[in-house]
N, C-alpha and C positions, 0 to 999 in steps of 0.2 A: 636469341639471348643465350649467355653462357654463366653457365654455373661455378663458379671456382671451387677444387676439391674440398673439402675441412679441415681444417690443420689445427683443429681441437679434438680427441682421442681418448675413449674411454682409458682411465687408470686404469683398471684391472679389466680386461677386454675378453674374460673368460667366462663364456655363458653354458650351463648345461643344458640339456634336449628341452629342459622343463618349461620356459627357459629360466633359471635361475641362476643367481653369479656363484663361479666356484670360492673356496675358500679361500680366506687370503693367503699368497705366495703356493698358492697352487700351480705345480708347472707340469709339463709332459715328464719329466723326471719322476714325479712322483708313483705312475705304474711300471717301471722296470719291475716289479719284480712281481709283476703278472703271471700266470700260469698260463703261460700262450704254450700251443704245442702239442698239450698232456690233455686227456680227458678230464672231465669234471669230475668223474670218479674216480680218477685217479687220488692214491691216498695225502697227497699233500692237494689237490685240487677239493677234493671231501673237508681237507683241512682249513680252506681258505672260507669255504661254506660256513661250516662251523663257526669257525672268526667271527665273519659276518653278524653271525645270529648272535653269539655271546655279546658283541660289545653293543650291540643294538638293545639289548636286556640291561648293561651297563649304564651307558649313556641314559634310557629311557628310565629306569629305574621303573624293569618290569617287574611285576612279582615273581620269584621262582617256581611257583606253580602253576603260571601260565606258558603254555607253547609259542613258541616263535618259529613260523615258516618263511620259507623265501619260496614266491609260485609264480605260476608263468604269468604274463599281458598284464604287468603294470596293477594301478590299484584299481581299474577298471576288471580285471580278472578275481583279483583277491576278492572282492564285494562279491560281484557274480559268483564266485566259488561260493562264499559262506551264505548267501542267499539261495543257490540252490541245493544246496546237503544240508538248511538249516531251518528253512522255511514249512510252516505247514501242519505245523504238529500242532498250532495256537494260531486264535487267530491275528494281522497286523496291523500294528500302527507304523501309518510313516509319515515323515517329514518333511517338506520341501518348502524352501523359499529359493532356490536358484538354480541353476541348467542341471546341476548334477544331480543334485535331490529328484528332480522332475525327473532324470534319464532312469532313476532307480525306481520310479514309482508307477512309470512305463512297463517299464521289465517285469515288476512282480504281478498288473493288473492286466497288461498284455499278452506275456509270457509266460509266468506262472500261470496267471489267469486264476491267483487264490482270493478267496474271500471266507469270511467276512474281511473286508479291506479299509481300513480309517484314514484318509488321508486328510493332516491338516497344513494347511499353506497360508501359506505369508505374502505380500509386495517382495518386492527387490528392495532392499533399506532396512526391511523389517524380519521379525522372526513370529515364528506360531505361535500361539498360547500354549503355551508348555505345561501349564497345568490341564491341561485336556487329554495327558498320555495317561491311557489304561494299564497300569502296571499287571494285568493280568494277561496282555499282548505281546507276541513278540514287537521288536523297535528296531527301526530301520531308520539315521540320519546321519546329515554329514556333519561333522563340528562345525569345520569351517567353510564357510560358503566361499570360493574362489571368484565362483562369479557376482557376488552381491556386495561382497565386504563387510561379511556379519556372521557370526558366529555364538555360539550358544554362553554361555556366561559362567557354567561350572554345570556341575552334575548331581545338583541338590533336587533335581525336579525329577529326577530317577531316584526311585525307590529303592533302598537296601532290600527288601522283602521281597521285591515280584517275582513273580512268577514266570515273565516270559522274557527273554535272552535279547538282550540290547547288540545290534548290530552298528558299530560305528565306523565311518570313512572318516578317515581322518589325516587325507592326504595332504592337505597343507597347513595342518595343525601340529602334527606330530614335530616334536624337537623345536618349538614356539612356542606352545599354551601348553599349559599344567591337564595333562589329562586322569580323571581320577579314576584309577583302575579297576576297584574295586566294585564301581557302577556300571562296568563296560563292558560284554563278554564277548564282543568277536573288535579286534580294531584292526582296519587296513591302510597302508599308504604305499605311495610306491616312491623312488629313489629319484624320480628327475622332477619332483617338488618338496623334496627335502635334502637342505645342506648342498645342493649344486649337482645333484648326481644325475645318472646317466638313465633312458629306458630301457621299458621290455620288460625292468623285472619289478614284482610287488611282495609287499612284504605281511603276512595275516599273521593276527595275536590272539592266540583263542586262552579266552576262562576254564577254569575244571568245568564249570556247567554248559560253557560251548559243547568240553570233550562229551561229558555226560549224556547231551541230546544226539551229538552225532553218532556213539554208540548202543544208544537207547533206540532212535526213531531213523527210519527208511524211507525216504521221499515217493512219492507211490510216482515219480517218472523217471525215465532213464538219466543217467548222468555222464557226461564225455570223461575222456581219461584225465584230462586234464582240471577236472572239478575234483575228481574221488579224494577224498581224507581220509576212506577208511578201508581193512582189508578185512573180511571176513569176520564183518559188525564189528573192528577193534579200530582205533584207529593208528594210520598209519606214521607209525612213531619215527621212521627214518627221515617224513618229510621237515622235521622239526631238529633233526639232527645232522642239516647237511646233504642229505639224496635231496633232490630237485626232481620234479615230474617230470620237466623236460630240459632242455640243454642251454644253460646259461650261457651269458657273457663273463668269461673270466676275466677279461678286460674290463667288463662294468663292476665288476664284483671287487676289483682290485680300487680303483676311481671311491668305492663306498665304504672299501676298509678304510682308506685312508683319511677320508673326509672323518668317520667315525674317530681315528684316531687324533685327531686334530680337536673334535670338539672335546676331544676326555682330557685333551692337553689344556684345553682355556678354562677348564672346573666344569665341563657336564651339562646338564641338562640347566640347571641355574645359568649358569653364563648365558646359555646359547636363546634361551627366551629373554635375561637381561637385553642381547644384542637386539633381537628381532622388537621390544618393545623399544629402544632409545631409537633405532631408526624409523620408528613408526612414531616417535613423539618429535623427531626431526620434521616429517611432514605433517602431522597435525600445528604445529606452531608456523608454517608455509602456509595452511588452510586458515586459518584466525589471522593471518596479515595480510590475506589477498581476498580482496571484497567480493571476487568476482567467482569462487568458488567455493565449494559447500561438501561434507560427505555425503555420499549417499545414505549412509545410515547415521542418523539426529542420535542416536543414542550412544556415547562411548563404551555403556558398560556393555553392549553385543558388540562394539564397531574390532574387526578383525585387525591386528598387529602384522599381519601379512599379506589381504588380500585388498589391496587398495581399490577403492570404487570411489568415484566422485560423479558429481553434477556441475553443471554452470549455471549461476544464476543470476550473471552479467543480466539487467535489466532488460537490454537490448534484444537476447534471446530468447527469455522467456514472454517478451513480447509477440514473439516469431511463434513458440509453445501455444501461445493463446490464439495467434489467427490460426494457427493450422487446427486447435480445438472448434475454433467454431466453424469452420472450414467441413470438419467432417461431420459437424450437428446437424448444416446442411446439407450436405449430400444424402446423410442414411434419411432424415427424414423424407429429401424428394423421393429417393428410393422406395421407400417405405409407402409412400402417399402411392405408389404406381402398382406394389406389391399386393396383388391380390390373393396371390398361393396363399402367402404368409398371414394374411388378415384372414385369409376363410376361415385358415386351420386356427385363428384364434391367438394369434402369437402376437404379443407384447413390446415395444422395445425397452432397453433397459438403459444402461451406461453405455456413450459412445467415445471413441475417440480415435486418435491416428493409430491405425492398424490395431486396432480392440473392438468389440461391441460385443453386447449380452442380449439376449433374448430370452423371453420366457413364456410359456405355453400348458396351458392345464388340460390332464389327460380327459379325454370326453368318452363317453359311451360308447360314440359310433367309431372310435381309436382303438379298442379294443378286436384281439385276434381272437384266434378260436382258443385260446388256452386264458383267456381270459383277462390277457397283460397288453399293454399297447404296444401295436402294430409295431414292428423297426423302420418300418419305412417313415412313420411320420417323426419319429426321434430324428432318424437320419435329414427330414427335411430341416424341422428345428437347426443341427445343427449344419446343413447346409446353409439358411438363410442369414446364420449369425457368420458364415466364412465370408457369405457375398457383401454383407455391409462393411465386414472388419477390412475385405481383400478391395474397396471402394473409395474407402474412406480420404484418401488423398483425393479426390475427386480425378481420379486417372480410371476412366472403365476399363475393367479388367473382370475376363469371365474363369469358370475353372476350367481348366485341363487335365485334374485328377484327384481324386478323392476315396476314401480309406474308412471302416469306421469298425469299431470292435464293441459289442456289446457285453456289460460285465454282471447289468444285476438288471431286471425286471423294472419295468414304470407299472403303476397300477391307476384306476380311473380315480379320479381326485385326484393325484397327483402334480403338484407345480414343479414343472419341471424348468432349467434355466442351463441356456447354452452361453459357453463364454470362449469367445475368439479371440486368441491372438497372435499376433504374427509373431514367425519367429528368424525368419531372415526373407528379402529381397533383392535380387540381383538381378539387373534388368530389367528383360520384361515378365522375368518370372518369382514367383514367390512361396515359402511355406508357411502354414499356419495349424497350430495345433486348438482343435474346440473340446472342452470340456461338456459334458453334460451331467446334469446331477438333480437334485428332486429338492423338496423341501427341507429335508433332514439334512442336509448336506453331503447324502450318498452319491456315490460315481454312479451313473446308470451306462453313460458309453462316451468312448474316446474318440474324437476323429481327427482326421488331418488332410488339409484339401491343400492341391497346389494349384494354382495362379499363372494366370499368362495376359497381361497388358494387353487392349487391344488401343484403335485409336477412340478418341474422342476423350468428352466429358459429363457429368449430369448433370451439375451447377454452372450458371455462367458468375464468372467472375470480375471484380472490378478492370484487372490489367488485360482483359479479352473484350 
């Protein structure tokens, strides 16, 4: 069989690393007059920096009393930055309903390994209970969930009063949704999910009260060169003027003037969230004519103007949705019927489904170690046996090949404790899964993540076998 080429042709066929489309009548013409050659400190290459920062203050309609840096690794760097030169002084709440929130909630409970730690989560579709933030916590969320299609609704659920320093990623928010600044003290995004631009670099917005904490408080751990904000408890005012920690793209930097100047030409930060909400209401009116799909998130007033997420709910497939639910009803329970580890130690089943299940297990006397908290090993079985049902559930036997677990706070005896698997990608015959564990109060007690390797057979027998 042969394919004939397509002779239909994106109109504008101009995509950035992000990938997002470049501006309109954006050409290769438009970086001649890049700083290629010259150092970055050099005084017209310091000049271009500057640029940058000012009309990103313009456009965004930053307050002038906030800093605006350009820092290295994208908005993955800028977050990591202001999380760790910012963390720690207080303790956090953070937020997560989608990948990125999760990788950030990782990082602080992993990594930092700070507590007290509050994490509230949501589905994919959905968002936390926002009336549940401790304005006396530091805040750690994204606005906009990239990966869900949902994003937070305004900044009336943050307190003008609190006390602890709101951390927001705001990388595919920014230059789209009205962000209220005044509620916000650190905001990051980086350049190749805003306006078309290019990677590598990120862009951090700190509040006088960011500055305040960063030359107020000293993270009691070491910090890389390329995190430091401040030089001798002050902070380091050059990065906010142009010096870059490390050695930009004067090429990418040249690509983000010009986009910058192009949105100050069409009227600014008004225009440019006009644009982004009429093409989000081009395909909402797509989705209300076509039967057969749905957003992911029911709600308009969080559903994101830029991070498109759908479902199909063609009958046909959500038919398919339901035999493979009860599909895995069956499997965990044969499993479970065969599971004696799991039944000794007292373990529960909970909610199942394809590549999910929950587990839960109350801490017993004889669980208990010499310090008087339950053993890690039978945490670690818990949430071993919720990876084996989650990693099964297809009815494809498949055993672990590797497994990981971090412990963050103490079980004690009474304690119900509840494990929740689920998968986070498959390929082949291999797979990963990350398990939650947490208690009755809805504290983290420990994190795990098991990988997966298909073996042959099955547990159930099936009609078509």
């Amino acid at each position: 069989m042969t394919t004939a080429k397509p002779t239909v042709r994106p109109t504008v066929p101009h995509f950035s690393s992000g990938p997002c489309a470049k501006r309109p009548g954006w050409s290769l013409s438009a970086l001649t007059d890049a700083v290629l050659g010259r150092s970055h400190r050099s005084k017209i290459g310091k000049a271009k920096l500057k640029r940058a920062i000012d009309l990103t203050r313009e456009v965004l309609e930053v307050p002038p009393d906030y800093r605006i840096g350009i820092v290295p690794a994208s908005d993955t760097g800028a977050v990591e930055m202001a999380m760790w030169s910012l963390l720690g002084a207080l303790p956090v709440t953070m937020l997560a309903w989608e990948s990125f929130g999760e990788g950030w909630v990782s990082d602080v409970a992993k990594e930092l390994k700070l507590k007290p730690l509050t994490v509230l989560k949501a589905a994919y579709g959905d968002i936390p209970d926002l009336a549940k933030v401790d304005p006396g916590c530091d805040l750690v969320f994204t606005w906009n969930g990239t990966t869900s299609g949902v994003r937070v609704p305004n900044c009336d659920w943050i307190a003008a009063d609190r006390k602890g320093l709101t951390i927001c990623d705001a990388t595919s928010a920014c230059f789209a949704q009205a962000l209220e600044w005044t509620k916000l003290d650190v905001v990051t995004f980086s350049w190749q999910k805003v306006l078309g631009g290019e990677a590598a670099h990120g862009m951090l917005v700190l509040s006088p009260r960011a500055v305040e904490r960063l030359e107020s408080y000293t993270p009691p751990w070491p910090l890389p060169k390329i995190f430091r904000l401040t030089r001798s408890g002050k902070l380091n005012q050059g990065i906010f003027e142009g010096e870059t920690i490390n050695t930009p793209s004067m090429l990418c930097v040249e690509d983000y003037l010009d986009t910058l100047k192009w949105a100050k030409s069409i009227g600014g930060l008004k225009a440019l969230i006009g644009r982004a909400d009429a093409n989000a209401a081009v395909l909402a009116d797509w989705v209300k004519s076509t039967p057969w799909i749905e957003f992911l998130s029911r709600d308009p007033a969080i559903r994101s103007n830029t991070s498109v997420c759908l479902r199909i709910v063609d009958p046909s497939v959500a038919k398919l949705s339901a035999e493979a639910q009860r599909l895995s009803e069956r499997v965990v329970a044969a499993m479970y019927a065969r599971d004696r580890a799991s039944q000794a130690m007292g373990m529960q089943l909970g909610t199942v489904g394809p590549g999910h299940a929950e587990l839960t297990m109350t801490v017993r006397a004889e669980m208990l170690n010499g310090h008087a908290i339950c053993h890690g090993g039978f945490i670690f079985t818990l949430a071993d046996s919720a990876f084996a049902y989650a990693c099964n559930s297809y009815n494809l036997a498949t055993v672990a090949s590797g497994c990981a677990i971090d412990f963050v706070a103490p079980a004690r005896e009474g304690d119900v404790l509840t494990a929740s698997a689920q998968e986070r990608s498959v390929s082949g015959r291999t797979g990963v899964y990350d398990i939650e564990v947490r208690n009755q109060r809805g504290e983290t007690i420990a994190y795990f993540r098991g990988k997966s390797y298909r073996v042959k057979g099955h547990l159930v027998d099936t009609p078509q076998e």
